[in-house]
C-alpha positions as CSV (number, residue, x, y, z in Angstrom):
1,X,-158.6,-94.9,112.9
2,X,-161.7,-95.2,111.4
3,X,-159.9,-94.7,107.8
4,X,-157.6,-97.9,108.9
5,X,-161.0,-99.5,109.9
6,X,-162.5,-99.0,106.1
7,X,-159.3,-100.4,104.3
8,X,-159.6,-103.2,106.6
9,X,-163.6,-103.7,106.0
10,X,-162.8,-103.6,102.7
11,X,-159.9,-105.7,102.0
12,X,-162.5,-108.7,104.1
13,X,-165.2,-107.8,101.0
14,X,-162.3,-108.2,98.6
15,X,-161.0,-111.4,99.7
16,X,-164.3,-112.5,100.7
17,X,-164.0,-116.2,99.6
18,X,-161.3,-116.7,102.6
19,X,-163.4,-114.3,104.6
20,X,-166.6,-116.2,104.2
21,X,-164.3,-119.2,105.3
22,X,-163.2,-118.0,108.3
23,X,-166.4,-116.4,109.2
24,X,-167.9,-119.9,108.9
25,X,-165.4,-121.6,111.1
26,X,-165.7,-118.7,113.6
27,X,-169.2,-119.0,114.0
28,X,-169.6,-123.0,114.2
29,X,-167.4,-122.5,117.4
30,X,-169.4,-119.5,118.7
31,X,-172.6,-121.4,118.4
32,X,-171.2,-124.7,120.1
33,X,-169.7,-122.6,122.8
34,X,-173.1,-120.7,123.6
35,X,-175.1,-123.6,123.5
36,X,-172.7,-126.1,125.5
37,X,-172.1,-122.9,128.2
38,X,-176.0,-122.8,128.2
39,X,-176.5,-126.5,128.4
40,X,-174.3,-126.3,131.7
41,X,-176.1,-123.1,133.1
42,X,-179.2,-124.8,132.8
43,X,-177.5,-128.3,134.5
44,X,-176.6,-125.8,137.4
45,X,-180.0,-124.4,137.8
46,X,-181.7,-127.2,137.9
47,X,-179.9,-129.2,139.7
48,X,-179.8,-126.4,142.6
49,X,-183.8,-126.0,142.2
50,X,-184.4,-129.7,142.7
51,X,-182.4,-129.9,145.7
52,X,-184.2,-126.7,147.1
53,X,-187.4,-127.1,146.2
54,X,-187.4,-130.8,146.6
55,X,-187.4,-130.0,149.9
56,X,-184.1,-129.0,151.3
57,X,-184.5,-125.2,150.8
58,X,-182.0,-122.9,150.9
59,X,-181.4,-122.6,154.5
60,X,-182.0,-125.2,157.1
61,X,-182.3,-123.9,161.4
62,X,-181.6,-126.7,164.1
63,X,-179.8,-126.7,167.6
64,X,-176.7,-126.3,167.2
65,X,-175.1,-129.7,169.3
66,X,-176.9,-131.5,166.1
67,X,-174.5,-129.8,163.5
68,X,-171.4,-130.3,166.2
69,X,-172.2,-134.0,166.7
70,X,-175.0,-136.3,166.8
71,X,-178.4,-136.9,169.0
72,X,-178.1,-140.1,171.0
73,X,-181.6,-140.4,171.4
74,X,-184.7,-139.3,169.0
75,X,-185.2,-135.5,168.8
76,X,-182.3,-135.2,172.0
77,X,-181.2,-131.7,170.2
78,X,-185.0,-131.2,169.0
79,X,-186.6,-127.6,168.7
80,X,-189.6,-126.9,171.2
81,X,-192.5,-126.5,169.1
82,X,-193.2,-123.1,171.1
83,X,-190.0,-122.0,170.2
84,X,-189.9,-123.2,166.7
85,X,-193.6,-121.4,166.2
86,X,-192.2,-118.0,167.3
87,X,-189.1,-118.6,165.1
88,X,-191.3,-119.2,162.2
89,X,-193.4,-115.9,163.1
90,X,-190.0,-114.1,162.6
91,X,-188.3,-115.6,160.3
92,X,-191.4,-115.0,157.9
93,X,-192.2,-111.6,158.7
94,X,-188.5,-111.2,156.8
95,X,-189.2,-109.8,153.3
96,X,-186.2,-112.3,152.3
97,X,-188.1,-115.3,153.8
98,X,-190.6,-116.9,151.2
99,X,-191.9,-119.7,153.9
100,X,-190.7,-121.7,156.7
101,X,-192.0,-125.1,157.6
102,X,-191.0,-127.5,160.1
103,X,-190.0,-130.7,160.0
104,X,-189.3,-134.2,162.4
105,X,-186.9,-136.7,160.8
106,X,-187.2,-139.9,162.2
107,X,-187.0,-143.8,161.3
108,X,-188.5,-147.0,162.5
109,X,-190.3,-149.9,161.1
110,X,-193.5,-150.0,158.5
111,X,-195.5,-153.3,158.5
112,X,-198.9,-154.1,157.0
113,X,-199.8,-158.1,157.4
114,X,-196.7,-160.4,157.5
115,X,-194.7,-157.7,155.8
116,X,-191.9,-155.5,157.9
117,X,-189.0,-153.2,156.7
118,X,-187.6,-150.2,158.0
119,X,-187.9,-146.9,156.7
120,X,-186.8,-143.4,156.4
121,X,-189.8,-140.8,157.4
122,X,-190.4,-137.2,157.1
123,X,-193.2,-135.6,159.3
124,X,-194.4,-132.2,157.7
125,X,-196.3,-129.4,157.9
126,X,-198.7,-130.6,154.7
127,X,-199.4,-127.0,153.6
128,X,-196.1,-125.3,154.0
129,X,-194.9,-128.6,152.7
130,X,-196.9,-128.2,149.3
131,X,-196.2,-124.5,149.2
132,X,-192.2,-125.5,149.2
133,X,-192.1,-128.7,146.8
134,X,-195.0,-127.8,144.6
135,X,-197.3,-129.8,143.4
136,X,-195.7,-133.3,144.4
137,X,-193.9,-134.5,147.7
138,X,-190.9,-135.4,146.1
139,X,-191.2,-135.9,142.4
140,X,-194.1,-137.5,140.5
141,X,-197.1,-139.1,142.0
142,X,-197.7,-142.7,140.5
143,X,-200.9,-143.2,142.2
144,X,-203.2,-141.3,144.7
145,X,-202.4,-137.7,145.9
146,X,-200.9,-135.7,148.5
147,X,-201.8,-135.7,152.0
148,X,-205.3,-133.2,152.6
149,X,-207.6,-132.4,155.3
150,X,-207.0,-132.4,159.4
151,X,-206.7,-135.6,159.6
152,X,-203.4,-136.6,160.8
153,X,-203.4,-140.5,160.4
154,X,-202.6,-140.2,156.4
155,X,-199.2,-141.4,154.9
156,X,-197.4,-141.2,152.1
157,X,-195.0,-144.2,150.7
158,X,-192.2,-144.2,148.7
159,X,-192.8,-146.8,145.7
160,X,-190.5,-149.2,145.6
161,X,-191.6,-148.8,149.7
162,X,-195.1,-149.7,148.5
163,X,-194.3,-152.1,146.3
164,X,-192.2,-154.0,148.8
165,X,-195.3,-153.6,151.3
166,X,-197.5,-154.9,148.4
167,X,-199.8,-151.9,149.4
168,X,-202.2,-149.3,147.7
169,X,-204.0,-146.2,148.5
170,X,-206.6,-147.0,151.3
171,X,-204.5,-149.9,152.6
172,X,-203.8,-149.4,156.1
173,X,-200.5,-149.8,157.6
174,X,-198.9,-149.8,161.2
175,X,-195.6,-147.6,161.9
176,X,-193.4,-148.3,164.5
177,X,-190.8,-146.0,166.4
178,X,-189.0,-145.6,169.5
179,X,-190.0,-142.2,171.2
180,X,-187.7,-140.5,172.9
181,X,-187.9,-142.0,176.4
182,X,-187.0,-145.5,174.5
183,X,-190.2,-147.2,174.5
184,X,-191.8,-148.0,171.1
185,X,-195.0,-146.7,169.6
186,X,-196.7,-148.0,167.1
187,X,-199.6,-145.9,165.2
188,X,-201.9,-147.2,162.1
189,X,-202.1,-145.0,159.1
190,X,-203.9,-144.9,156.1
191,X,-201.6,-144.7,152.9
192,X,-203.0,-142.1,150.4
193,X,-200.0,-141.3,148.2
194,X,-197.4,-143.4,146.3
195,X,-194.6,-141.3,144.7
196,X,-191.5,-141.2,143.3
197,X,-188.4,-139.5,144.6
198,X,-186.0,-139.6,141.7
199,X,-183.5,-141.9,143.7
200,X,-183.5,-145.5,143.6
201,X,-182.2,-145.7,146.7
202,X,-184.5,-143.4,148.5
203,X,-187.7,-144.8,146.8
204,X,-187.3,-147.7,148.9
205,X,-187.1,-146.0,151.8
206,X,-188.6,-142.7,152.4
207,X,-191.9,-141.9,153.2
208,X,-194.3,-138.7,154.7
209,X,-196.8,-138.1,157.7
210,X,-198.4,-134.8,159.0
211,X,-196.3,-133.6,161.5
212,X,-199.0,-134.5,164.4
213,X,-198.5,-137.8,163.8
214,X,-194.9,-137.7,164.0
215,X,-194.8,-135.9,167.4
216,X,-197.5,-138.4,168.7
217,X,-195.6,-141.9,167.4
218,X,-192.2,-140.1,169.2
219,X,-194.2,-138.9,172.2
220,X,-192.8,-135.8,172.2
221,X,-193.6,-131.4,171.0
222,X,-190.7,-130.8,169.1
223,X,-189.3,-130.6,165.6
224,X,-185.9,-131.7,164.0
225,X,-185.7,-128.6,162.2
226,X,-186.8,-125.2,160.1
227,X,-186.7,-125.3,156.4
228,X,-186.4,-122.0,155.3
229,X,-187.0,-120.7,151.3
230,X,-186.2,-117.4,150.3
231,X,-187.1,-115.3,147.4
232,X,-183.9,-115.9,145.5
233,X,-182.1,-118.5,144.8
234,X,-178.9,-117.0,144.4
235,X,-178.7,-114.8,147.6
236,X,-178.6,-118.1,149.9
237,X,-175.2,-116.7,151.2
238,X,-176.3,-112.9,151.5
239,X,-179.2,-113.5,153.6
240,X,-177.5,-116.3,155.8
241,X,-176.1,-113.8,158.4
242,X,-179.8,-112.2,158.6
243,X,-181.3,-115.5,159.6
244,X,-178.6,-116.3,162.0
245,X,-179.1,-113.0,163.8
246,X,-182.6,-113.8,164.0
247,X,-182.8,-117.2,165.5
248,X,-180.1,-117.1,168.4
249,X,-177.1,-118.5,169.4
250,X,-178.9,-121.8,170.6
251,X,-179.3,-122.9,167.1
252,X,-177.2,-122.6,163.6
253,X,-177.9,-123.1,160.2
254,X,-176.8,-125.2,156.9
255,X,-177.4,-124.0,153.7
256,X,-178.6,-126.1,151.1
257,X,-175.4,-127.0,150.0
258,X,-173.7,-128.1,152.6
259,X,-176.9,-130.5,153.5
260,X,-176.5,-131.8,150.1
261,X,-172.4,-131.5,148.9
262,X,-172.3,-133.3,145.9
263,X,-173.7,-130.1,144.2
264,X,-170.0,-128.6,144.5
265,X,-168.4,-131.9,143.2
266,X,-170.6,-131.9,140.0
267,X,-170.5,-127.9,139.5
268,X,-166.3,-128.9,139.1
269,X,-166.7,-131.7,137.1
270,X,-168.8,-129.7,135.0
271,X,-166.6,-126.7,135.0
272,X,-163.7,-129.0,134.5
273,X,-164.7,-130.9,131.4
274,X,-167.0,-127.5,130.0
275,X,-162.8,-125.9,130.0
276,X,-161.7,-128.6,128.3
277,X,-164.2,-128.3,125.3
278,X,-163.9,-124.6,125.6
279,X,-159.8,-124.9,125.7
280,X,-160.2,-127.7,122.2
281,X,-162.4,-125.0,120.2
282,X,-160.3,-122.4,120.9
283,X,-156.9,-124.0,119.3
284,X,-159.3,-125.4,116.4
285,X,-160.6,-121.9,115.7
286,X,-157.2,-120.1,115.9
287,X,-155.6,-122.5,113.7
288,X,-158.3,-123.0,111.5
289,X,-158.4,-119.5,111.0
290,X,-154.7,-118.9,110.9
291,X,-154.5,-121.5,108.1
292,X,-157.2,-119.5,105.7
293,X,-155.9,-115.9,106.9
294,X,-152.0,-117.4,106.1
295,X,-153.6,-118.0,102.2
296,X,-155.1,-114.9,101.9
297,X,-151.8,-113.7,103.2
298,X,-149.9,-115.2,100.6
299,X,-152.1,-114.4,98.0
300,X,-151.3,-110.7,98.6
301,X,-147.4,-110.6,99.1
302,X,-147.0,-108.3,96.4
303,X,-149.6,-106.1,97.8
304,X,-148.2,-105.8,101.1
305,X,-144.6,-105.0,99.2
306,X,-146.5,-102.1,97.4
307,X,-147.3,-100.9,100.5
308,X,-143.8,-100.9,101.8
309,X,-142.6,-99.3,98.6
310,X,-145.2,-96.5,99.3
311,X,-143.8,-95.6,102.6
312,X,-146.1,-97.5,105.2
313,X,-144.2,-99.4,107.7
314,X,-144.4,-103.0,108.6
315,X,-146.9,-102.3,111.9
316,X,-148.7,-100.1,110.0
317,X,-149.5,-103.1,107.8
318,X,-149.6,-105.8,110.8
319,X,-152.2,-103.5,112.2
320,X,-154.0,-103.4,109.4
321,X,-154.3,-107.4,109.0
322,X,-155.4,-107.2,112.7
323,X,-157.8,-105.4,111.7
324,X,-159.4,-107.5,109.1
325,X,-159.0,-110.5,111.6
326,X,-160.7,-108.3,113.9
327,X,-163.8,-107.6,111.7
328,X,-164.1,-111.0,110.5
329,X,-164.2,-112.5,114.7
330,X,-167.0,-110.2,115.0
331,X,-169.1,-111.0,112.2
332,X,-168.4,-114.8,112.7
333,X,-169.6,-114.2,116.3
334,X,-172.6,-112.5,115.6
335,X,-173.4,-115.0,113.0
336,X,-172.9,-117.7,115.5
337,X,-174.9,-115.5,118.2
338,X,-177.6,-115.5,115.8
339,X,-177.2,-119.6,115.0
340,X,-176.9,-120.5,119.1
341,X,-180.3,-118.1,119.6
342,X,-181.9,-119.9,116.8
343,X,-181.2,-123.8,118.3
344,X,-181.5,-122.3,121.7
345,X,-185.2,-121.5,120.8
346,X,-185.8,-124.7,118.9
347,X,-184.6,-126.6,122.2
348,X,-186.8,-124.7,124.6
349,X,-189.7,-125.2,123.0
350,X,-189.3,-128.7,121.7
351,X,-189.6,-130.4,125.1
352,X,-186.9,-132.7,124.9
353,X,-186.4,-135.0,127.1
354,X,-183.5,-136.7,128.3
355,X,-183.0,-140.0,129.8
356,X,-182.4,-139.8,134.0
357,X,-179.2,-138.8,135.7
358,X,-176.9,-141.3,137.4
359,X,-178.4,-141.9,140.8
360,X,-181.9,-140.7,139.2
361,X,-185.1,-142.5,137.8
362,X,-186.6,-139.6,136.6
363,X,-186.0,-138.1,133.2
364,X,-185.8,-134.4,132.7
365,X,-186.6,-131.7,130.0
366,X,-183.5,-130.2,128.4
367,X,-183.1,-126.4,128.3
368,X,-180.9,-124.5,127.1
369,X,-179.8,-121.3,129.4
370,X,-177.0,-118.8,128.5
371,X,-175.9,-116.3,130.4
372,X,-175.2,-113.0,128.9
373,X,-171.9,-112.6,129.9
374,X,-170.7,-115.8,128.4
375,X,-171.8,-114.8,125.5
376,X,-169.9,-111.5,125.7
377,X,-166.8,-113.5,126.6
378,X,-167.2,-115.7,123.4
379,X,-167.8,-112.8,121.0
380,X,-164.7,-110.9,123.0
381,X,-162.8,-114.5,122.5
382,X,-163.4,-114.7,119.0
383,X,-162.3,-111.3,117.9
384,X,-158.6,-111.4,119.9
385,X,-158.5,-114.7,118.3
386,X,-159.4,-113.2,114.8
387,X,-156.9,-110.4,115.6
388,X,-154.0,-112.7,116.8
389,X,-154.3,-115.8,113.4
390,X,-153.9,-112.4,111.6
391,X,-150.9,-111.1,113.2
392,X,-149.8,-114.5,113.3
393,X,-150.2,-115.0,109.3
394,X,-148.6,-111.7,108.3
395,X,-145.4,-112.4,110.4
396,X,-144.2,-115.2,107.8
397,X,-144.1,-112.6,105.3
398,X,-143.4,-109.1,106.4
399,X,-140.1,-109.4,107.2
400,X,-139.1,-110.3,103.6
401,X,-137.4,-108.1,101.4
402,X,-139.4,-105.5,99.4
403,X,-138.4,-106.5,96.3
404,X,-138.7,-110.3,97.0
405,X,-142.6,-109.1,98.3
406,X,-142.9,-107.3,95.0
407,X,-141.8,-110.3,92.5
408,X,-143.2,-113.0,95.2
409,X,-145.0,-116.0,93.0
C-alpha cells in the first residue's frame, strides 16, 4: 500500500501545476466552510449565553398550576418565601448549582408628575441578581448604576421607560400595583439606574426593584420563582432530573429554552441555510476539481495505456488516481485549516463589531468559534471528494482500448 501511496505522491509532484490548482480550490472551500461553521457556533453560543445570563438561567422552579395554566390573581401560584429559602439552601449546596435567586414578576403602573404608563417589573435579589447577569441588569447602563446598599426603595428603569417618564437618576417616582387581595398599593422609589435591554420593545417597559419592595407593594412573602445557573451550560438537560428531585412534586421547572423558544427556531434557520452553503461548496468543489483532475487525466492517456500494456489492471489504476485525489483533499484541507486558523485569529482579536440583531438595539462583537469536529468532517469531506473527482475523471478514459490509450492525441 504504501508503494501505491508513493507513485501516487509522486505523480501529484509531477503534475503539480493541476495539483496546485486543485489544492487551491480545495482549500478556499475548506477555509469558507470552517469559518462560516465557526461564525454559526459562535451565533449559537451567544445567543444561549445572553438568554441565560441575561437573566433567564438555565433552569427556572415555580408551582406547578403556573406552568399548567395561569394565576388569576397576583402571586395566586406564588412560592412561600420560607419555602423558597430552604429550596435555595438545597438547591445550592448541589455542586451542579452555580446560584439560585428569587424573583417576583409583576406589573402595574409608574407615574412621576402628570406622567403614567404601565410597566413590566422584576423584583430581585440585587446580589444574586449581579452574580447571574454580570455587571449590568440587562445589557448596558446608559446612565447611573445598579441598585446597592439595604435600602429597598431604589429602582431601576428601562430607557425608553425613562425617557417616556422624562426622568433621571435621583428623580423620584411612585409605583402602583394591585396586591394580591385586590386593593392597590402604591410605593415611591428613587430611580438610580437607566439601562438598556437590547429589545426595543422591552426597553419601554421593563424595569427592577429589590425584592423587599416588591413583596411590600403586593402585600404579600412570596416569590414568582427560582432562577437557577449551573456550572455548564451545556448540561441544562443532564442536571434537570437532579433539580426536580430536589424541589418536590409541588413545583416543576422550565429550562431556559422552553421560557424563551425562539432559540430552537433560529438554531434551524441557521442549520437550514448553514446546509445550504455547505451543500453549494460541496458541488463547486467536486466539479471544480473533477474539471482539473479530468485534464490532468487526459494529458496522461498514453500513460495510463502503458500501464495496461505492462499488465496492471484497470482498478489497479482507478485506485491509483484515487489516490492522488486523495492526497491532494488532504493537503488542500490542511492548507485551508491553516488559512481558516489564520482569519479566525485575525477576527478574534480585531473586535469587530456588528450592527444589532433583528429585534435587538444592541450591537455585538463578532467571533469566530469552530468546533473540532467540524473541522474533522471538512477535512474527511474534502478528501472522499478528492478521491471521488478522481475516480470520476479516470472513468472517461479507462475503458478505451489499449492501443487507442497508447496513440491517444
Amino acid at each position: 500500500m504504501s508503494k501505491w501511496l508513493n507513485i501516487a505522491w509522486r505523480n501529484v509532484y509531477r503534475n503539480r501545476r493541476h495539483s496546485i490548482t486543485a489544492v487551491l480550490t480545495i482549500a478556499i472551500a475548506s477555509t469558507a466552510m470552517i469559518c462560516a461553521q465557526g461564525y454559526v457556533a459562535f451565533s449559537f453560543w451567544s445567543l444561549q449565553n445572553s438568554i441565560i445570563q441575561g437573566g433567564t438561567g438555565n433552569i427556572q422552579v415555580m408551582d406547578t398550576r403556573y406552568i399548567e395554566g395561569f394565576e388569576e390573581n397576583a402571586l395566586e401560584y406564588g412560592i412561600p418565601m420560607s419555602e423558597a429559602d430552604a429550596l435555595i439552601d438545597t438547591l445550592e449546596s448541589q455542586p451542579e448549582v452555580t446560584l439560585v435567586t428569587p424573583r417576583i414578576n409583576f406589573t402595574g403602573l409608574i407615574s412621576v408628575g402628570e406622567g403614567t404608563t404601565i410597566f413590566i417589573g422584576e423584583g430581585v435579589d440585587t446580589e444574586r441578581e449581579k452574580a447571574l447577569r454580570g455587571d449590568s441588569a440587562y445589557g448596558d447602563y446608559t446612565d447611573g448604576s445598579s441598585i446597592a446598599g439595604d435600602n429597598p426603595y431604589q429602582i431601576e428603569l428601562a430607557i425608553d421607560l425613562a425617557r417616556r417618564l422624562e426622568v433621571t437618576i435621583g428623580d423620584v417616582v411612585t409605583v402602583l400595583a394591585t396586591t394580591t387581595y385586590g386593593s392597590i398599593n402604591a410605593i415611591d422609589a428613587t430611580v438610580v439606574g437607566i439601562y438598556s435591554t437590547g429589545v426595543p420593545e422591552q426597553d419601554g417597559l421593563f424595569m427592577r426593584v429589590p425584592i423587599a419592595f416588591a413583596q411590600e407593594l403586593m402585600d404579600v412573602a412570596k416569590i414568582s420563582r427560582l432562577v437557577i445557573e449551573l456550572s455548564d451550560h451545556g448540561q441544562t438537560y443532564v442536571h434537570r432530573p437532579l433539580i426536580e428531585s430536589l424541589i418536590g412534586d409541588k413545583n416543576g421547572t422550565r429550562t431556559w429554552d422552553e421560557l424563551v423558544p425562539f432559540f430552537k427556531k433560529a438554531k434551524q434557520i441557521y442549520t437550514a441555510i448553514f446546509s445550504i452553503m455547505g451543500f453549494i461548496l460541496v458541488v463547486v468543489v467536486l466539479l471544480s476539481v473533477y474539471n482539473v483532475l479530468s485534464t490532468t487525466v487526459l494529458e496522461r492517456v498514453a500513460e495510463i495505456g502503458t500501464l495496461r500494456a505492462f499488465g496492471i489492471s484497470q482498478s489497479r489504476i482507478t485506485r491509483n488516481f484515487m489516490n492522488e485525489g486523495f492526497i491532494i483533499g488532504i493537503a488542500g484541507s490542511m492548507v485551508g485549516l491553516a488559512g481558516a486558523s489564520l482569519i479566525i485569529y485575525v477576527v478574534n482579536i480585531s473586535e469587530i463589531m456588528l450592527p444589532p440583531p433583528p429585534a435587538r438595539s444592541l450591537p455585538y462583537q463578532l467571533l469566530l468559534l469552530p468546533d473540532v469536529w467540524a473541522v474533522v468532517f471538512v477535512i474527511g469531506l474534502m478528501c472522499c471528494l478528492g478521491a471521488f473527482a478522481s475516480m470520476a475523471a479516470v472513468r472517461k478514459v479507462i475503458n478505451k482500448k489499449v492501443v487507442e490509450q497508447l496513440y491517444y492525441r
